[in-house]
C-alpha positions in Angstrom: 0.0 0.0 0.0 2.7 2.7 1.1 4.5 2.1 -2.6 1.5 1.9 -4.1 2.1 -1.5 -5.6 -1.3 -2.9 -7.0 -2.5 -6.5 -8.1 -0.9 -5.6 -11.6 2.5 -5.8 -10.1 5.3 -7.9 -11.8 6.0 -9.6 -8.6 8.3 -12.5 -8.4 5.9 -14.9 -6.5 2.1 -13.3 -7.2 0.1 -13.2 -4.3 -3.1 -15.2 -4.5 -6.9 -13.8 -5.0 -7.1 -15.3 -1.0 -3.9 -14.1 0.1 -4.3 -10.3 -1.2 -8.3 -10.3 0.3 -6.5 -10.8 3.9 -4.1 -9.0 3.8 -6.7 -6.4 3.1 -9.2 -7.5 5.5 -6.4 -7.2 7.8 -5.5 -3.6 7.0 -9.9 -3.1 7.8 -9.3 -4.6 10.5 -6.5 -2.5 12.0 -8.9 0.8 11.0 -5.8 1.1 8.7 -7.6 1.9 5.5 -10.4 4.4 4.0 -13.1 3.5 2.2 -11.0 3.3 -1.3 -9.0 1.2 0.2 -5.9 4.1 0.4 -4.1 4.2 4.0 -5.3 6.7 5.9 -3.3 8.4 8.6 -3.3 5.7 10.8 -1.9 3.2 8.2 0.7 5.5 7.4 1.9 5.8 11.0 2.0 1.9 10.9 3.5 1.9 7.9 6.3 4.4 9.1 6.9 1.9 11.9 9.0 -0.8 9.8 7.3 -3.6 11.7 4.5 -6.2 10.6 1.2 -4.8 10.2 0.1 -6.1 12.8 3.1 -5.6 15.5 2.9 -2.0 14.4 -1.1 -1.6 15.0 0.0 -3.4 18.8 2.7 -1.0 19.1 -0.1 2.3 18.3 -2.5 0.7 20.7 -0.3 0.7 23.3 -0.2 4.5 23.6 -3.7 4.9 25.2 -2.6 2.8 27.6 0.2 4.3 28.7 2.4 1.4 28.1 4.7 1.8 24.6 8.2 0.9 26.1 6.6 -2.5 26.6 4.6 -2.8 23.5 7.6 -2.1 21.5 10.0 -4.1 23.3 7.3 -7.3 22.7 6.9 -6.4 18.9 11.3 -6.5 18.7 10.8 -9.8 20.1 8.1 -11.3 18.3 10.2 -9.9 14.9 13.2 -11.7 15.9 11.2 -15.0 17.2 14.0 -17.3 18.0 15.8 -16.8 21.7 17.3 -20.0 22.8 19.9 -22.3 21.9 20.9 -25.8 23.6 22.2 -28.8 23.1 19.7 -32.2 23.5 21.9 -33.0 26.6 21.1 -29.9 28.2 17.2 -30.4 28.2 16.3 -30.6 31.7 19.2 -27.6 32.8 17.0 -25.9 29.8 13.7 -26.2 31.3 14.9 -25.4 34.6 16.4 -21.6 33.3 13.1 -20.7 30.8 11.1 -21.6 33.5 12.7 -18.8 35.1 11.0 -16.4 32.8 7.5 -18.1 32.2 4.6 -16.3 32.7 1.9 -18.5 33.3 -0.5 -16.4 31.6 0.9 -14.8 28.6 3.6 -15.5 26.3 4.0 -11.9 25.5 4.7 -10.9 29.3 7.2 -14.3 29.5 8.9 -12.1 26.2 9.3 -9.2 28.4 10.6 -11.1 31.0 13.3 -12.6 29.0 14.4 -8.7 27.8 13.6 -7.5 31.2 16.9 -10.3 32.6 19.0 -9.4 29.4 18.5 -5.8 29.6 19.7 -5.6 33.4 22.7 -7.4 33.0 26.5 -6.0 33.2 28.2 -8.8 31.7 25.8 -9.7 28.4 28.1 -12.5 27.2 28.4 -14.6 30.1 24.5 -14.2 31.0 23.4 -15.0 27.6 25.6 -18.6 27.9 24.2 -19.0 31.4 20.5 -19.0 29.8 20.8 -20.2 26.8 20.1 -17.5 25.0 21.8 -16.3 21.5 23.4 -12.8 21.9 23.3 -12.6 18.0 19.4 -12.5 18.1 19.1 -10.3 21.3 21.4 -7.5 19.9 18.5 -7.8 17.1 16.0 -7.2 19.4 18.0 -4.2 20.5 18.5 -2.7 16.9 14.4 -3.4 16.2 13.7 -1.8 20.0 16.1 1.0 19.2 14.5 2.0 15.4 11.4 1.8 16.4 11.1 4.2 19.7 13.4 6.4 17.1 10.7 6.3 14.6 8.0 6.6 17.3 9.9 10.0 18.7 9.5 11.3 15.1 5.9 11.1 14.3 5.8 12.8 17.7 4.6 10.0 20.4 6.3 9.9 23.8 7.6 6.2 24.8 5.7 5.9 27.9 6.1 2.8 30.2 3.8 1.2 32.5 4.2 -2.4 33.9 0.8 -2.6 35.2 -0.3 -6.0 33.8 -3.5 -5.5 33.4 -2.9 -1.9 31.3 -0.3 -4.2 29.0 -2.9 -7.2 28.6 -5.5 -4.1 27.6 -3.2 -3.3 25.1 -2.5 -6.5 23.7 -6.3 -7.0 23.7 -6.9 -4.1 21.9 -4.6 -5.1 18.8 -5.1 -9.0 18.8 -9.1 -9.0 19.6 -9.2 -10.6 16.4 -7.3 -13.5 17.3 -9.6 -13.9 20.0 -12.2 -16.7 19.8 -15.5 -17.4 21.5 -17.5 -20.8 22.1 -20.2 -21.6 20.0 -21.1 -24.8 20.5 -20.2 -28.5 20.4 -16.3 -28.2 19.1 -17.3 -24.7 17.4 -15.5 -21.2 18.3 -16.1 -18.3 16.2 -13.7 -15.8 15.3 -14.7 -12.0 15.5 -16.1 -11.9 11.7 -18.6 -14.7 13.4 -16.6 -17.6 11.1 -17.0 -21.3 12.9 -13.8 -22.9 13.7 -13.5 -26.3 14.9 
């Protein structure tokens, strides 16, 4: 959408008929879109963002709660997606250490948790080997954490922070609530467009 790159484009795998119509529905969803179908100044500010769709519209929700620091700092993580590294013999030593970071109610909070112990540490090297975490990756969390509270400070939105669970689970809420299912009956859920799932 921000190139202005239509269904005529010469790309080098097309898109499919179903793959283009979420994508767009997704873009609806996010209130991202007018009604042509342009991005409206919402969807630009995601777009300015650099991050998936929707990571970015998680990121923007997160400001009426008070609570960007920690939306951002989730998005770098869920960009990255791979933490830990061991060996099969070090399974059980392995479970023992993430365990130290599980939430047992959200894997976005266990995220922050991770970041939260890598962030506070002096000697980053010697930690990362003592948790099985890859260094390589978490600098990349850095670098996305760092761009993107740079890119937030110029469209003009202060990085607020707030660790108040329930503000953050608000805020993830808010941007996911179409991941969200409800029962129906039987084995059915519906999604939020009312489709059954089983």
């Amino acid at each position: 959408k921000t190139l202005h790159l239509g269904k005529d484009f010469d790309f080098l795998t097309e898109p499919s008929p179903e793959q283009w119509e979420h994508a767009e529905q997704s873009l609806r969803d996010f209130g991202a879109t007018d009604n042509s179908g342009q991005l409206n100044d919402y969807g630009q500010s995601m777009a300015k963002l650099s991050l998936d769709p929707r990571l970015a519209h998680f990121v923007l929700q997160s400001i009426e709660y008070g609570c960007v620091q920690e939306a951002v700092t989730i998005a770098a993580m869920l960009t990255v997606g791979r933490f830990f590294v061991r060996e099969l013999y070090e399974q059980e030593e392995f479970r023992l250490v993430k365990n130290q970071f599980t939430d047992p109610e959200s894997d976005f909070l266990t995220l922050l948790n991770i970041w939260d112990a890598y962030h506070a540490t002096e000697n980053v090297e010697a930690w990362c080997r003592d948790h099985f975490v890859n260094p390589y990756w978490m600098r990349g969390v850095e670098k996305i954490r760092e761009q993107t509270l740079n890119r937030l400070a110029h469209l003009g939105i202060p990085s607020t922070s707030n660790r108040n669970r329930d503000l953050i689970d608000m805020a993830i809420l808010a941007a996911f609530k179409h991941n969200t299912l409800r029962f129906h009956r039987g084995t059915l859920y519906e999604n939020r467009r009312w489709e059954h799932l089983e």
